[in-house]
C-alpha positions as CSV (number, residue, x, y, z in Angstrom):
1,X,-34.1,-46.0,42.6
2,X,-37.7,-46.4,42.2
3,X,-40.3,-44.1,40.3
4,X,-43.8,-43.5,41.6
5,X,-45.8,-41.6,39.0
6,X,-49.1,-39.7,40.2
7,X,-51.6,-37.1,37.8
8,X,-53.5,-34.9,39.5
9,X,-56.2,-32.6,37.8
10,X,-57.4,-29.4,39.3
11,X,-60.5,-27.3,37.9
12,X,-60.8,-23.6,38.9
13,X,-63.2,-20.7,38.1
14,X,-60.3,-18.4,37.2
15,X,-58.6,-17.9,33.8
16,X,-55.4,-19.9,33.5
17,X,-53.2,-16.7,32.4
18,X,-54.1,-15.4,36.3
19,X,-53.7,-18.3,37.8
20,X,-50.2,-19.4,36.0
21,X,-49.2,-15.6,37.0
22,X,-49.9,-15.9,40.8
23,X,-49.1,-19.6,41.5
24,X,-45.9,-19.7,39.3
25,X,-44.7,-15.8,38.4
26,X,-45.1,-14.5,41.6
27,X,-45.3,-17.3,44.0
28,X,-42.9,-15.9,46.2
29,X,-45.2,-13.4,46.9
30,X,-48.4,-14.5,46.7
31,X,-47.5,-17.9,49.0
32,X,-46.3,-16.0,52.1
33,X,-49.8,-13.6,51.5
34,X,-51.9,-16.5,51.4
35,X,-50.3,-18.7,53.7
36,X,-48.5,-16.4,56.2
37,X,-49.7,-19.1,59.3
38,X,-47.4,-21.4,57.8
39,X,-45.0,-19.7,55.4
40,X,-42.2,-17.0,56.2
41,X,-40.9,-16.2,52.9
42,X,-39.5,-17.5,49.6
43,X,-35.7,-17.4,49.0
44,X,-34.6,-17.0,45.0
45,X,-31.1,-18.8,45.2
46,X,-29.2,-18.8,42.3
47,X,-26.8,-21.8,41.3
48,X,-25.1,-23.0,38.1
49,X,-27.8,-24.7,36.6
50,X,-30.4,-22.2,37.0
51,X,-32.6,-20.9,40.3
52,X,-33.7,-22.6,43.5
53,X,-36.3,-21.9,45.4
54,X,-36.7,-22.1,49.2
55,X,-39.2,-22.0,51.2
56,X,-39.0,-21.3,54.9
57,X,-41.3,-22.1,57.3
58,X,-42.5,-19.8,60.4
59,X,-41.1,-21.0,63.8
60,X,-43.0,-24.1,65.2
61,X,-44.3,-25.2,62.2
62,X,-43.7,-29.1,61.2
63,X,-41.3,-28.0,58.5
64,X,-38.0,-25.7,58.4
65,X,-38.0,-25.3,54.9
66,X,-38.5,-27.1,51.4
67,X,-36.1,-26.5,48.2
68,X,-37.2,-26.7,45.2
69,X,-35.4,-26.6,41.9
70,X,-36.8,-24.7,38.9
71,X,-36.2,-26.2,35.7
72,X,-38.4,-24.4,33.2
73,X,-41.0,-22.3,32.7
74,X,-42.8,-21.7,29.7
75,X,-44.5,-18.3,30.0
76,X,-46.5,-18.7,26.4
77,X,-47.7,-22.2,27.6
78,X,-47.9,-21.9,31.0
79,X,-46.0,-24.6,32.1
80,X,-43.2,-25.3,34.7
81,X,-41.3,-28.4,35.9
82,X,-39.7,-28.1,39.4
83,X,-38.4,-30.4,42.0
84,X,-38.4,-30.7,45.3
85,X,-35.0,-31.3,46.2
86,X,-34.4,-30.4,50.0
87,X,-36.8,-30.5,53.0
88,X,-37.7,-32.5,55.9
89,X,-40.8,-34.1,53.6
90,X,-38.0,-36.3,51.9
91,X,-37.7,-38.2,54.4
92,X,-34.8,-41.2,54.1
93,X,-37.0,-42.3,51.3
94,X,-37.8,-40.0,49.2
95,X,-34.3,-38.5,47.1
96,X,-36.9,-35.6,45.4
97,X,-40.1,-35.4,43.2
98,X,-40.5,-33.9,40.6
99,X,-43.3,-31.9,39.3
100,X,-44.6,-31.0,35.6
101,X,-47.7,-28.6,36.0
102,X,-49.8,-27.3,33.0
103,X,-52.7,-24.8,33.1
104,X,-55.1,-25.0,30.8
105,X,-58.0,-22.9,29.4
106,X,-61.7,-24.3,29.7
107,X,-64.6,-23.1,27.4
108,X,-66.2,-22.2,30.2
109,X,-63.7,-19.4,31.3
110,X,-62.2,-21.1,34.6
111,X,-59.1,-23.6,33.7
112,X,-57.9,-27.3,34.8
113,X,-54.4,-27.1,36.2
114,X,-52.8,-30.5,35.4
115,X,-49.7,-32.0,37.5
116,X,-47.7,-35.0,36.7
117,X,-45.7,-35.8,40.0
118,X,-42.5,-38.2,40.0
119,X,-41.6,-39.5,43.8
120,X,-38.1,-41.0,43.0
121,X,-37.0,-42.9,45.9
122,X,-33.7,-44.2,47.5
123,X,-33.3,-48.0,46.8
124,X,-36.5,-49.5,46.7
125,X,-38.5,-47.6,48.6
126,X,-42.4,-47.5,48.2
127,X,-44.2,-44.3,48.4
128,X,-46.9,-44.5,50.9
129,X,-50.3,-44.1,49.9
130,X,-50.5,-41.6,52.3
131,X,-47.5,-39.4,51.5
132,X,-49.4,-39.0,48.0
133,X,-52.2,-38.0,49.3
134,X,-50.9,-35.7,51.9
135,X,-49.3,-33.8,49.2
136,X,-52.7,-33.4,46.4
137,X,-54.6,-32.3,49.2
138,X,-51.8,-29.8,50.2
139,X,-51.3,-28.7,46.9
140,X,-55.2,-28.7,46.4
141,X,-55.7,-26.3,49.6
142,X,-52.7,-24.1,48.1
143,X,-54.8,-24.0,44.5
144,X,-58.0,-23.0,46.2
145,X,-56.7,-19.9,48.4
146,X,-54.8,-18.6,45.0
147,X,-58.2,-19.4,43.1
148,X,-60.4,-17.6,46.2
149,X,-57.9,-14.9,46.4
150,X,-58.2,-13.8,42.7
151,X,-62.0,-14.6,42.4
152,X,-62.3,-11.5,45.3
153,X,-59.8,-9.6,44.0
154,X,-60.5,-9.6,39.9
155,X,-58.0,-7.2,39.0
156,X,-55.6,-9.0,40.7
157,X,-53.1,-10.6,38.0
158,X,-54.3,-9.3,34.6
């Protein structure tokens, strides 16, 4: 098994606090809100080692559904490591990726929400330039309708 190791850095005009409380403490709401072209709902499954997430997809979209596995979240630092674990974006390359995202507050009010992404692969497997960059710009495009959302609603999440 291989490991592919990408950083990603995302600046926003929102406070962290917000932003950790939409994207990470109420995703399963806020996701489906913001993305209701693509995403039905958010399943909490519970299993022995903690919760799994799982995303389901509307009807003719590319994907069914992803899973992801929580593995902690730190409310007082606003940080959470997940992995994706299930979901048609594996591929027969990918076995999952894991993700270690921090939020962090910026002098100038807004934050910089920083990912550390692990693409562990069956064999030896390379991860495609382009798989990486299909998944920052979707994760990018996920950041910006949470920080648009919460810059029009400012009460949202306080």
């Amino acid at each position: 098994m291989g490991v592919t190791t990408y950083t990603q850095d995302i600046v926003a005009q929102v406070d962290a606090n917000r932003i950790f409380k939409a994207l990470v403490l109420d995703a399963d709401n806020i996701i489906p809100k913001l993305m209701s072209q693509a995403v039905k709902n958010i399943e909490t499954i519970e299993d022995h080692d903690g919760s799994i997430k799982k995303m389901n997809f509307v009807e003719g979209y590319p994907i069914k559904y992803l899973k992801h596995k929580i593995h902690f979240i730190d409310n007082k630092n606003m940080v959470i490591k997940y992995s994706l674990i299930e979901g048609e974006v594996l591929g027969e390359n990918l076995e999952h990726i894991s993700y270690y995202v921090r939020f962090e507050e910026c002098e100038n009010g807004g934050c910089i929400c920083k990912t550390i992404s692990e693409y562990h692969t069956n064999g030896n497997c390379i991860v495609k330039e382009e798989e990486i960059k299909e998944d920052r710009d979707k994760a990018i495009e996920l950041f910006k309708l949470v920080e648009a959302y919460l810059l029009a609603n400012p009460f949202a999440y306080v």
